[in-house]
C-alpha atoms as one frame of an Amber mdcrd trajectory, in Angstrom:
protein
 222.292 150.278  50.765 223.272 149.509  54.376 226.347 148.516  55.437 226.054
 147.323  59.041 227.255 144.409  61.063 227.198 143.978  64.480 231.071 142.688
  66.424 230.144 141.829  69.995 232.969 142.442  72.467 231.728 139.943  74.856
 231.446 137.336  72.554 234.512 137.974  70.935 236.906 138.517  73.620 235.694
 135.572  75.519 236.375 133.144  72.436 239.606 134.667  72.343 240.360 133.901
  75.511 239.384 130.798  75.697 241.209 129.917  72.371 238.140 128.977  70.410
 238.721 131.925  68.295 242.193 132.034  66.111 243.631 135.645  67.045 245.153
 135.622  63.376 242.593 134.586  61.667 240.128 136.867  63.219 242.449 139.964
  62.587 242.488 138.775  58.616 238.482 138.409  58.927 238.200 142.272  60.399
 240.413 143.495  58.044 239.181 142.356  54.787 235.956 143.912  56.263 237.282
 147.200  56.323 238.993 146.627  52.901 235.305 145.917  51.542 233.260 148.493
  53.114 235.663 151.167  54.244 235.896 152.449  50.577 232.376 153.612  50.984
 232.058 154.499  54.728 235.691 156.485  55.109 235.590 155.748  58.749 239.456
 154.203  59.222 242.087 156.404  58.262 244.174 154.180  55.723 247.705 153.191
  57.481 250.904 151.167  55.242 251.441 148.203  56.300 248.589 147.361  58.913
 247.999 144.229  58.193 251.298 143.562  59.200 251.571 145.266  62.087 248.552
 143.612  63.418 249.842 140.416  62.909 253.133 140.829  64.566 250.892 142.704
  67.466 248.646 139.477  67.830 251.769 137.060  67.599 253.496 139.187  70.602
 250.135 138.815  72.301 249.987 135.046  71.881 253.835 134.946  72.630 252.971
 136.574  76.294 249.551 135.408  76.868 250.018 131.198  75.910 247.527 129.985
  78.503 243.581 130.347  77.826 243.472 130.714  81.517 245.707 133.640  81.783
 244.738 135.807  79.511 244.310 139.423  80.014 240.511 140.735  80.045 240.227
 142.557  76.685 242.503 140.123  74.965 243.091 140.250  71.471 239.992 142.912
  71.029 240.563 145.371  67.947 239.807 148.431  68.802 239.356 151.793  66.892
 241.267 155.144  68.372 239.572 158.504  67.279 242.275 160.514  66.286 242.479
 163.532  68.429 244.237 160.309  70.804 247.667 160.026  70.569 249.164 156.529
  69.583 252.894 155.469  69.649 253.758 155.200  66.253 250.675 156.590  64.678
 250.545 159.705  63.482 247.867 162.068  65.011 246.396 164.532  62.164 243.031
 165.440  63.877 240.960 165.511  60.850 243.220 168.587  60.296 245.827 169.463
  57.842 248.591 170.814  60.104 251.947 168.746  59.892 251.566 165.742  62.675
 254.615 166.526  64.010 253.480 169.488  65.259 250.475 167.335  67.482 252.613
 164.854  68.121 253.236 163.704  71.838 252.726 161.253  74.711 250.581 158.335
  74.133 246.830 158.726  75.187 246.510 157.455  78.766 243.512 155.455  77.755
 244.891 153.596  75.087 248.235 152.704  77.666 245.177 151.261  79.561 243.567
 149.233  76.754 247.144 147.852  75.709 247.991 146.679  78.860 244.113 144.933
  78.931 245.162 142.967  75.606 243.806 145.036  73.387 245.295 145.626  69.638
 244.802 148.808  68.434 243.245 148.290  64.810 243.982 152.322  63.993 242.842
 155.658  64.068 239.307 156.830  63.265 238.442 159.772  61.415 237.046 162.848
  63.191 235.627 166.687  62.602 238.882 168.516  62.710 240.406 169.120  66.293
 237.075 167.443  67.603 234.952 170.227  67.160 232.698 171.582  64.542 233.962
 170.838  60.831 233.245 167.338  60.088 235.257 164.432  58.071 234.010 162.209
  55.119 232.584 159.651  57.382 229.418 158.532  56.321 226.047 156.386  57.872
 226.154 153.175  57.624 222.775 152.618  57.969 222.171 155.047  54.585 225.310
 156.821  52.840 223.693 159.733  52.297 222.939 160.697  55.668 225.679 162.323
  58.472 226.700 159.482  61.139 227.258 162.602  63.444 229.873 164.133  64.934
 232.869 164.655  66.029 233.397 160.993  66.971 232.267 160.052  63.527 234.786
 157.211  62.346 234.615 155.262  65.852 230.790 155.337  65.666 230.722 154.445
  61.830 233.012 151.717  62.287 231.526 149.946  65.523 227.889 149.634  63.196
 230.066 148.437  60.096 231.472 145.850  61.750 235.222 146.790  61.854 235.864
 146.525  65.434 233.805 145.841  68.560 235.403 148.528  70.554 236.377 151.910
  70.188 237.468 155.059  71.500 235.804 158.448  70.792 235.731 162.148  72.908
 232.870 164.166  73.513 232.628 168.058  74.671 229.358 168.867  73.875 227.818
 165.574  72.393 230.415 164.303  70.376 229.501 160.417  71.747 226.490 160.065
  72.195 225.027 161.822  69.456 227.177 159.747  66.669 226.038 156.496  68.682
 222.402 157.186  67.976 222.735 157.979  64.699 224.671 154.711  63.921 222.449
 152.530  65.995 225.223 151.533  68.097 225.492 152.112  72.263 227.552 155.106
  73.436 229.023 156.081  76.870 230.514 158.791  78.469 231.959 158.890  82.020
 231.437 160.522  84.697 233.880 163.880  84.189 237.321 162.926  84.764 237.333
 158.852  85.477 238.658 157.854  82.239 241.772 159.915  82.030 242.261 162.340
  79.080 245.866 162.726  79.287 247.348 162.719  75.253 244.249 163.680  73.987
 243.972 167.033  71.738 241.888 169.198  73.828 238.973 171.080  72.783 238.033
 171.943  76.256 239.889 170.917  79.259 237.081 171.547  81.544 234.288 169.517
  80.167 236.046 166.999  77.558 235.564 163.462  78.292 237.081 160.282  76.491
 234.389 157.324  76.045 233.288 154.635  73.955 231.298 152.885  71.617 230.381
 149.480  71.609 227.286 147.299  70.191 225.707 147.046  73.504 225.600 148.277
  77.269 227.542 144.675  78.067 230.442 145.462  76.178 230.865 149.359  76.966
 230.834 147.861  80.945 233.743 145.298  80.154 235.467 147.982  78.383 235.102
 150.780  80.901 236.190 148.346  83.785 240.049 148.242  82.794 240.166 151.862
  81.819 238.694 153.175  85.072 240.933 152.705  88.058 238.439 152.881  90.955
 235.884 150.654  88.579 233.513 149.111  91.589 231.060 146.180  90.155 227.713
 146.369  91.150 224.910 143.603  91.377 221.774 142.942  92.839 219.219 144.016
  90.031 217.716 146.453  91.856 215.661 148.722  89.134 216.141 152.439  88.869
 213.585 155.038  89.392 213.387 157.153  86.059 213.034 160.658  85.733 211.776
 161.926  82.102 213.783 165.442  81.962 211.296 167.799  80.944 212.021 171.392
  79.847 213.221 173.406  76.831 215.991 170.580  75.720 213.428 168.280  75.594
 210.675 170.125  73.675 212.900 171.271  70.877 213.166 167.784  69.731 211.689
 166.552  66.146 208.356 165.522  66.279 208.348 162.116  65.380 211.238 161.817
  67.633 209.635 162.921  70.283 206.492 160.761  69.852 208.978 157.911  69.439
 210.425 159.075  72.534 206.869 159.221  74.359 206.355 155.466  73.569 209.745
 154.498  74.969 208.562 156.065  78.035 205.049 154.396  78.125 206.565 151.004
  77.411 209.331 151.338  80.005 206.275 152.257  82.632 204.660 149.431  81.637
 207.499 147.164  82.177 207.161 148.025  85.562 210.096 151.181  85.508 208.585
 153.887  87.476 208.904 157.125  86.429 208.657 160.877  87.640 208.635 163.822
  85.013 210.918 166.972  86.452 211.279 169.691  84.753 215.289 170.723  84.162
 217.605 172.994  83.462 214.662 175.671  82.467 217.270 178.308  81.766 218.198
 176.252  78.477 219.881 179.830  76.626 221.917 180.796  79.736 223.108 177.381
  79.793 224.055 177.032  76.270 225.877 180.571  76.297 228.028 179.989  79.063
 229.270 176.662  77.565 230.066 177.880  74.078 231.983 180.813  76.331 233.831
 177.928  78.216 234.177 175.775  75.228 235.506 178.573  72.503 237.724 180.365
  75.239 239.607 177.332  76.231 240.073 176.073  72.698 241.429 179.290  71.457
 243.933 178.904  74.199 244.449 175.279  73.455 245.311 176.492  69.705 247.214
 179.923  70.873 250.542 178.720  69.370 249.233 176.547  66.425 246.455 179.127
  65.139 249.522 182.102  65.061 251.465 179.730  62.691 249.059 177.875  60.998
 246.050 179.736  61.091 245.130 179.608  57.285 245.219 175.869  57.289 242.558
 175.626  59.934 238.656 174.769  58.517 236.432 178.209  58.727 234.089 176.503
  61.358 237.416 175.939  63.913 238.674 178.906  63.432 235.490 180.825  64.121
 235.093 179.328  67.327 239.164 180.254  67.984 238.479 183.548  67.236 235.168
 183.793  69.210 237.640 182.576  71.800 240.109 184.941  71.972 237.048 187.771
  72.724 236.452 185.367  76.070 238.307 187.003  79.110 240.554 185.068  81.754
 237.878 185.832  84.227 234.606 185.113  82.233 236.144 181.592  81.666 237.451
 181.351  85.249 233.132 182.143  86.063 231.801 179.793  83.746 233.894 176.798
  84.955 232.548 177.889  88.410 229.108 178.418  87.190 229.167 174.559  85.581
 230.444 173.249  88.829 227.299 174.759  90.709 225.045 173.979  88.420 226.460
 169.933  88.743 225.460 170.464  92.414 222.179 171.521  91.557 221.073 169.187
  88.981 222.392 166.589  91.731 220.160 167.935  94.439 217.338 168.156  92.508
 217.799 164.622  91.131 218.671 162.972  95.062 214.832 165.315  96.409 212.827
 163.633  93.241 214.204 159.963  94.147 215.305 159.825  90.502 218.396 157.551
  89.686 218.377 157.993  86.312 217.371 160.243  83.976 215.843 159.130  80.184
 216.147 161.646  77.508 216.019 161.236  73.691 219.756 161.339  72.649 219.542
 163.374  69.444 216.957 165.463  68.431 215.577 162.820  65.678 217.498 160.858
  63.164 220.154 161.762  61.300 219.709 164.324  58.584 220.480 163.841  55.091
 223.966 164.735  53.939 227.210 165.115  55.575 228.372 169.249  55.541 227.127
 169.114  58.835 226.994 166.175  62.284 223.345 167.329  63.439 222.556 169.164
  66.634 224.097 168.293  69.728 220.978 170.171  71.872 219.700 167.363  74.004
 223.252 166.638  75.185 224.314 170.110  76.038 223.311 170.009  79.777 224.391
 167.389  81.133 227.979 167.756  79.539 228.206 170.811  80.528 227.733 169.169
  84.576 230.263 166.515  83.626 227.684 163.716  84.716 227.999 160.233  83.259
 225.817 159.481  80.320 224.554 156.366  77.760 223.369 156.390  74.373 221.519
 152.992  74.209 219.899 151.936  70.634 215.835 152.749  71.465 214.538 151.980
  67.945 214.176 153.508  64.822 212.419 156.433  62.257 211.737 155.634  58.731
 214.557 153.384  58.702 216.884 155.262  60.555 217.985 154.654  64.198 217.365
 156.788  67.111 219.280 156.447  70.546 217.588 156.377  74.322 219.736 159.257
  76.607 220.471 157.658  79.954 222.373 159.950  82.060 223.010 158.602  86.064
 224.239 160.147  88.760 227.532 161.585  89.594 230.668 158.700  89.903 227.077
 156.779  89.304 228.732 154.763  86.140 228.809 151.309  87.589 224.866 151.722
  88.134 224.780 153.225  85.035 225.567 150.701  83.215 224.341 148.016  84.603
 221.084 149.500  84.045 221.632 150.529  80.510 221.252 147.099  79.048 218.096
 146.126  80.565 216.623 149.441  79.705 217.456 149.058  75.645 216.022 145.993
  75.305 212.702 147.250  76.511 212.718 149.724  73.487 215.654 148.522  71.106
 213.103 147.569  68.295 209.954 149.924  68.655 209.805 152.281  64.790 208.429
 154.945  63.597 207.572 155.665  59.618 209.287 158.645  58.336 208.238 161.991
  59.361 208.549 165.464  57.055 211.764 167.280  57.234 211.219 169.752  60.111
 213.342 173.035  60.971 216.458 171.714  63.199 216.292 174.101  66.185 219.535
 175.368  67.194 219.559 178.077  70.112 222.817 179.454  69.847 225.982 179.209
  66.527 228.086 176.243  67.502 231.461 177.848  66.953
């Protein structure tokens, strides 16, 4: 059975505004949504009393915001808050079991932003403990029995349900985008460092990134307008040269997925998108190693103090990667944040010489699998987190049922373009499909954690 419902942000936020919309009433209609369907899903953490402090949130709203005409621009949005983001007067837990006082602290810069853009913040989302490896109870919308990724799970899940039009995830590795594929639903992730991260729980200081989920390109660009500060609208519909990133990400993907992904290509081309094929990032392994080095050393530091005290409470895949993490030296770390950067400035060179604007990858390597012990592979997103540059998951169709996502990844502090681009480029390939292929071997280069 599925349980999806698309909650535009555009549409919803400008009824709001323009009072056509009852603020209460739409709260009440949200919220006996998740009361129906959550039960199933497990995507909201449950909170006492949220009905109530929702209302009281929208009445303060009204109380400040009277005239349509001066509203705010994400007025009276709901929006989900994965919870490795801290929230005053929310507890943060992390999908973890350690006491939240101990992970208490300052409100999440991003969601200061979003309140002060008239946002109400529905909740917290579940996640994979500490945003890495071990994942929640979340489930698929689109089937039950299948993963809806990871570690952004609960803000993916409940975007496609229907619970809120907006929300907030975090992505290291492919923590975004990956989820958004798998639950149909558009996925972005900035540029490194232009949505601030400040009161987030770190996995990895150097390459984590807070983003979003939304049901389309339109919304994500509305959203990430009044959380970036030095957001620049673009216009002028000029369309972007695509460059099909060939190499050993790209071949390890499923095959139907791949064929999929081959006729998103061929019907982009024939909408007139022209298109180069570069091979990239050829050294996939030494890639992948050096990340998991970054990644593992700089969470076992992140977890230094809490692992000593608490270390039997953490889930066997975290505290893997901790321990892999403490075997990481101060100056291997300090070499594979350098070796990132410089690989950033090649990828960027070699993107400016082949006149490519954007590049078009599959976002996962196929649909998601069947059960939820584990979020799927996060291979085809590897590279281009581990260069920081800005990246889309748009909804390209589906296999046997199940949805697959189109990888758009632009150019450095390219996220305006980005963007703007992203929407015209789904609806080229939002509805091809694909029957069901046979369960193939999921290739995975290197242990996760």
């Amino acid at each position: 059975m599925r349980y999806v419902a698309s909650v535009s942000l555009l549409e919803t936020v400008s009824e709001l505004r323009a009072g056509r919309l009852d603020l209460h009433a739409h709260v009440d209609a949200l919220l006996e949504r998740i009361e129906a369907v959550d039960p199933v899903l497990l995507a909201v953490l449950p909170e006492p009393g949220r009905r109530a402090r929702l209302h009281a949130s929208a009445a303060e709203l009204l109380a400040r915001h009277p005239d349509p005409g001066d509203r705010p621009p994400l007025f009276g949005a709901l929006v989900g808050i994965k919870d490795v983001l801290r929230v005053d007067g929310l507890p943060t837990s992390a999908g973890s079991s350690l006491p939240a006082d101990d992970l208490a602290g300052a409100e999440s810069a991003a969601v200061r932003s979003l309140r002060a853009a008239g946002a109400l913040l529905l909740g917290k989302t579940r996640t994979a403990e500490f945003a890495y490896a071990a994942p929640g109870p979340t489930r698929n919308p689109y089937d039950p029995d299948h993963t809806p990724g990871g570690s952004s799970h609960g803000s993916a899940a409940g975007v496609a349900a229907g619970f809120f039009p907006l929300s907030l995830g975090t992505q290291t590795i492919g923590s975004i985008i990956r989820p958004a594929a798998f639950c149909g639903v558009a996925g972005y992730v900035p540029t490194y460092a232009r949505i601030r991260a400040e009161g987030s729980l770190h996995v990895c200081r150097s390459l984590d990134r807070v983003g979003l989920f939304a049901s389309d390109a339109g919304g994500m660009a509305l959203a990430a307008a009044t959380l970036i500060d030095s957001w620049h609208p673009v216009g002028g519909g000029r369309r972007p040269v695509l460059g099909v990133a060939d190499g050993p990400f790209l071949e390890a993907t499923e095959p139907a997925a791949l064929e999929l992904f081959e006729r998103q290509v061929d019907v982009l081309a024939t909408a007139g998108y022209q298109l180069r094929r570069e091979r990239v990032f050829e050294d996939a392994e030494t890639v992948a190693e050096s990340l998991r080095r970054l990644m593992n050393g700089e969470l076992a530091r992140e977890h230094a103090a809490l692992f000593e005290r608490y270390g039997d409470r953490y889930r066997p895949q975290t505290a893997s990667g901790i321990e892999h993490g403490r075997t990481v030296s101060d100056d291997q770390l300090a070499a594979d944040r350098r070796a990132a950067v410089e690989r950033r400035f090649q990828v960027e060179s070699q993107r400016r010489a082949a006149g490519v604007d954007v590049w078009v990858t599959p976002a996962a390597l196929g649909p998601a699998p069947a059960g939820i012990d584990a979020s799927g592979s996060p291979w085809p997103n590897l590279p281009w987190s581990y260069v920081g540059l800005p990246a889309v998951s748009a909804p390209a169709g589906a296999i046997g049922g199940l949805p697959v996502g189109l990888q758009l990844v632009g150019g450095w502090h390219a996220d305006e373009e980005l963007l703007e681009w992203a929407g015209a480029l789904a609806h080229q390939v939002e509805f091809l499909t694909a029957p069901a292929a046979a369960e193939q071997p999921r290739p995975q280069s290197f242990t996760w954690w």
